[in-house]
C-alpha positions as CSV (number, residue, x, y, z in Angstrom):
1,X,-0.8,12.1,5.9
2,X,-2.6,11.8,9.8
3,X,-1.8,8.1,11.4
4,X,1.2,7.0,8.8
5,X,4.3,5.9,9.6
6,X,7.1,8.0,8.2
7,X,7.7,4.4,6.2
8,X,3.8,3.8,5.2
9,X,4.1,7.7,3.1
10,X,7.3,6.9,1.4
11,X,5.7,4.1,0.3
12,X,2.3,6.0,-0.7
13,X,4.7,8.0,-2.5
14,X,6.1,5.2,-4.7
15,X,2.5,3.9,-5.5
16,X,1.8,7.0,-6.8
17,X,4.9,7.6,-9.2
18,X,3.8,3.6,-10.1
19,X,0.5,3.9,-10.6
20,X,-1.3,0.2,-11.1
21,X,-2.9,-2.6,-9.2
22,X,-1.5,-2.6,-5.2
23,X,-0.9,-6.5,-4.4
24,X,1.1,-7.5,-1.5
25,X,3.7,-8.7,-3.5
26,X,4.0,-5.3,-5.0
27,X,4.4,-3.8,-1.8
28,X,6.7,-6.5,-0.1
29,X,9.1,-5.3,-3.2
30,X,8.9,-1.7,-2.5
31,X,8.6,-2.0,1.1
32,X,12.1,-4.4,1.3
33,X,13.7,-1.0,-0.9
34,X,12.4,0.5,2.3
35,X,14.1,-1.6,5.0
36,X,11.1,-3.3,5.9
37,X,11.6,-6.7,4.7
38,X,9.0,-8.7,6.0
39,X,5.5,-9.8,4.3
40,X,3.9,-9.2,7.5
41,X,5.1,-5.7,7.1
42,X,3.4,-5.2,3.5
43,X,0.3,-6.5,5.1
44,X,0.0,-4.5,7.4
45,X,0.9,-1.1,5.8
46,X,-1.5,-2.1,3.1
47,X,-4.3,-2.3,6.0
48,X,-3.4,1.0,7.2
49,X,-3.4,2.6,3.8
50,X,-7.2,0.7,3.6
51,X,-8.4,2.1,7.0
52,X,-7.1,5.7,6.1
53,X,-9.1,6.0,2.9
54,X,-6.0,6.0,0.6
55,X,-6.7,2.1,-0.8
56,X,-9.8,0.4,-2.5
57,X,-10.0,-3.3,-1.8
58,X,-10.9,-5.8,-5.0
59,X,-11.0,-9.6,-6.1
60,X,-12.0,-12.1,-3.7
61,X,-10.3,-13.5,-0.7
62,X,-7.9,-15.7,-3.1
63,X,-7.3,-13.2,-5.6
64,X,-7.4,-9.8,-3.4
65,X,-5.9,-6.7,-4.9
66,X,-6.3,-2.8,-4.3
67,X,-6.5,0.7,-6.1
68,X,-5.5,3.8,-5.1
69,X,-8.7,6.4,-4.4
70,X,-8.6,9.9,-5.7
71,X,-7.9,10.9,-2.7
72,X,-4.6,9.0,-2.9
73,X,-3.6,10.4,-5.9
74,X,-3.9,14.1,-4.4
C-alpha cells in the first residue's frame, strides 16, 4: 500500500487474517511480535492506517475503537 511503512503492512496483514475490532492494545500486541514495542508506536500506525482509508474510527474518546473498511479487506 502507498505511504506505509514496510512494518505498518505486515501489520495490515495480520488484522486481516484476525479480523475484529482494532484497539490499541490489539495492536501494541501485534506490533511488539513486530519489533515495535512501544504504545506510541501502535498509536501512531493506527493513525496512519486512519489517514490512508484502511481504518474506520468508533466509540467516543474514552472508549475509541476501529474497523477495517472494505477497502482494507481487499
Amino acid at each position: 500500500m502507498n505511504g506505509l511503512t514496510g512494518r505498518q503492512t505486515e501489520l495490515l496483514e495480520a488484522l486481516r487474517t484476525r479480523r475484529g475490532v482494532v484497539t490499541t492494545g490489539r495492536v501494541h500486541d501485534i506490533n511488539r511480535g513486530l519489533g515495535a514495542p512501544k504504545r506510541t508506536t501502535a498509536r501512531s500506525d493506527i493513525a496512519a492506517l486512519h489517514r490512508q482509508g484502511l481504518l474506520i474510527q468508533g466509540g467516543a474518546d474514552s472508549a475509541r475503537f476501529y474497523l477495517l473498511t472494505r477497502k482494507a479487506r481487499r
